[in-house]
C-alpha positions in Angstrom: 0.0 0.0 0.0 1.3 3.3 -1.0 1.0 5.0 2.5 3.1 2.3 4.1 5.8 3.7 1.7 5.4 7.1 2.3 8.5 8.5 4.7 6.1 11.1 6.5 4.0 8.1 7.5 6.7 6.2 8.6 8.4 9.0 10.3 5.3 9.7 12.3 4.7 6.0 13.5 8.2 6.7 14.7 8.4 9.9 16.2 4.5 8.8 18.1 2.3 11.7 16.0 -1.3 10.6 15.0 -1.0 11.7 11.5 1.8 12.9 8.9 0.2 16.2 8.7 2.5 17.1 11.8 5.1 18.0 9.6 3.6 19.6 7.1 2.1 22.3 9.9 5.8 21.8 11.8 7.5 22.7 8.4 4.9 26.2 7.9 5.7 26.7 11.8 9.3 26.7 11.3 9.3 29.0 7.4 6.8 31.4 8.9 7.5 31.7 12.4 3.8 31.4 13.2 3.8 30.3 16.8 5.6 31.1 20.3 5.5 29.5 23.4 2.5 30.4 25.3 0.4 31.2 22.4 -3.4 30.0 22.8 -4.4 28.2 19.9 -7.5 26.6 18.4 -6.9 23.3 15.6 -10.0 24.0 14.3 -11.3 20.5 12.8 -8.6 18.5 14.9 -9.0 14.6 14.6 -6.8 12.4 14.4 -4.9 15.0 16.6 -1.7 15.4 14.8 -1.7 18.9 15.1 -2.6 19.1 18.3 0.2 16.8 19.8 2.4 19.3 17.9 0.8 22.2 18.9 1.2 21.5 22.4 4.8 20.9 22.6 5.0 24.6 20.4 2.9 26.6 22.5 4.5 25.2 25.6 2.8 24.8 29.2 2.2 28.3 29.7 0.3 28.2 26.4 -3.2 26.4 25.6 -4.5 24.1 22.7 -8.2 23.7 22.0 -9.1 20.8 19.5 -12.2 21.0 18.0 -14.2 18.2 15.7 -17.4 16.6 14.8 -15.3 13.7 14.4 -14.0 12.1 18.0 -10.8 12.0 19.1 -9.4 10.8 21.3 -7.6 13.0 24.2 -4.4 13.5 24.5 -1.9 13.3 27.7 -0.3 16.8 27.3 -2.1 19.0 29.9 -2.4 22.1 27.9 -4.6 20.4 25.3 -8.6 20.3 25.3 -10.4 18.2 23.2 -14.1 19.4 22.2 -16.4 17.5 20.2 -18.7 20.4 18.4 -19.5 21.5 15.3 -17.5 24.8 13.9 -21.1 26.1 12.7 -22.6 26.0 16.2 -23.2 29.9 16.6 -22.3 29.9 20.5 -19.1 28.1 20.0 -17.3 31.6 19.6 -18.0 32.4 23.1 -17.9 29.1 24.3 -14.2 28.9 23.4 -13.3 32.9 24.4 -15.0 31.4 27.8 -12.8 28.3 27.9 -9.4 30.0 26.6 -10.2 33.3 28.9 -9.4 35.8 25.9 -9.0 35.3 22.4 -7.2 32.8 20.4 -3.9 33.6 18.9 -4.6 31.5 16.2 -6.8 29.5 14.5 -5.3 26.5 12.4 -7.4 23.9 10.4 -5.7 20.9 8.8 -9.5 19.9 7.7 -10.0 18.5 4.5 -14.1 17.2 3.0 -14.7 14.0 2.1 -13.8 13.6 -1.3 -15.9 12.5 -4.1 -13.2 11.7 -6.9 -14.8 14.7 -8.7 -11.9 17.9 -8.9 -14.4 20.4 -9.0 -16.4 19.1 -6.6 -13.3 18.6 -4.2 -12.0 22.0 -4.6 -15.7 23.5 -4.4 -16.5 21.6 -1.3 -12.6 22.1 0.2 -13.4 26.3 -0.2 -17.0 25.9 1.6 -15.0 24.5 4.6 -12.4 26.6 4.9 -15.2 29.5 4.5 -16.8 27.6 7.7 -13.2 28.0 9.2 -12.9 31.1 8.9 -16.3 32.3 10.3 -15.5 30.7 13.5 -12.0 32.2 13.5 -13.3 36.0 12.6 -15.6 35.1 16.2 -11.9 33.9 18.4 -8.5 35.6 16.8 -7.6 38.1 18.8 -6.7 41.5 16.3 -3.1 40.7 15.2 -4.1 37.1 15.2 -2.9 34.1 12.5 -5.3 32.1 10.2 -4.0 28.6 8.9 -6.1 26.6 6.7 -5.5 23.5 3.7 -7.4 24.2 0.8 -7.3 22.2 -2.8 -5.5 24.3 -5.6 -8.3 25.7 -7.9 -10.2 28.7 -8.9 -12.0 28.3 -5.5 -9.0 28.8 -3.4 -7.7 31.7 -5.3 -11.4 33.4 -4.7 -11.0 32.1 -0.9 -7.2 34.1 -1.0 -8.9 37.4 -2.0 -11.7 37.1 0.3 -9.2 37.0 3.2 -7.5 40.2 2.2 -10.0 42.5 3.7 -10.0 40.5 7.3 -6.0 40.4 7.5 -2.6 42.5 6.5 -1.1 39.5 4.7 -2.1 36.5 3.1 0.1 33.9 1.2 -0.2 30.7 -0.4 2.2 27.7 1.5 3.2 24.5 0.5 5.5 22.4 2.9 7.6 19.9 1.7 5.9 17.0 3.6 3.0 17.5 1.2 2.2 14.4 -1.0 3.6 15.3 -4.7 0.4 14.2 -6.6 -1.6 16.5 -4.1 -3.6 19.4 -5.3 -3.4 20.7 -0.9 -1.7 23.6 -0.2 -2.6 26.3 3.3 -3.4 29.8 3.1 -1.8 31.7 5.7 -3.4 34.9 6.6 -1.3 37.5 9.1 -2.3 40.4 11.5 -6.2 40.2 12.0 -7.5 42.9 11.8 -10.9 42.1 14.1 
């Protein structure tokens, strides 16, 4: 099987990280200096938890993790990580989480991806709708100044999503880390300095 082969998934069974997508989010980390220790961050559509185990060795213990899903996952040992089942279109989940963090996020990061039908247009159509959902939430929990992480498929969707970001941030780029699968069409837009 193809994954088996794949050194990011072999790397991850080694290093003890749920997914591969660890490095793809450790590579952005390291290229864009996104994160510092005690940052409060929400991994917005979480499971399997990759990001989060990550996350919460980044942010440190004087920093805070909140996982959020519709999908279960299970919890993780590091103390400065929550896991919440809930949906990112539940309209009192801004304020449940400003509640639970005790101030706004400094980020909002979403490694999320649709199920995918096979279809590219489909994909890349229902990829942009989530990340849309994404970013709702996040304009309701980033603090002004605050980051915005989320995978998108390549398309004319996710160049529309890039410019509808411009207005809510100062910068916005396209990144693609290196632990990205080659025949992937994935790649994160980044949007800087919130502007609330």
């Amino acid at each position: 099987m193809y994954v088996r082969k794949d050194p990011w998934y072999q790397k991850a069974k080694r290093d003890g990280y749920r997914s591969r997508a660890a490095y793809k989010l450790e590579q952005i980390v390291a290229a864009e200096k996104l994160l510092k220790p005690g940052d409060f961050v929400v991994d917005a559509g979480a499971a399997p938890g990759g990001w989060s185990q990550l996350l919460a060795r980044l942010v440190g213990g004087k920093g805070r993790v909140l996982a959020v899903d519709l999908l279960r996952m299970e919890a993780l040992p590091e103390g400065n990580v929550t896991v919440w089942l809930r949906d990112l279109c539940d309209g009192s989940l801004p304020a449940d989480v400003e509640k639970e963090l005790g101030r706004k996020a400094d980020a909002v990061l979403s490694d999320a991806a649709p199920n995918t039908t096979g279809s590219a247009f489909t994909d890349q159509a229902r990829s942009a709708d989530l990340v849309r959902t994404v970013l709702a939430f996040a304009r309701g929990v980033l603090r002004p100044g605050g980051t915005f992480l989320a995978k998108i498929f390549a398309g004319p969707d996710a160049d529309d999503l890039f410019r509808e970001l411009q207005p809510h941030f100062g910068k916005v780029k396209r990144v693609r880390p290196e632990a990205t699968r080659k025949e992937s069409s994935e790649l994160y837009l980044l949007a800087r300095d919130f502007r609330g």
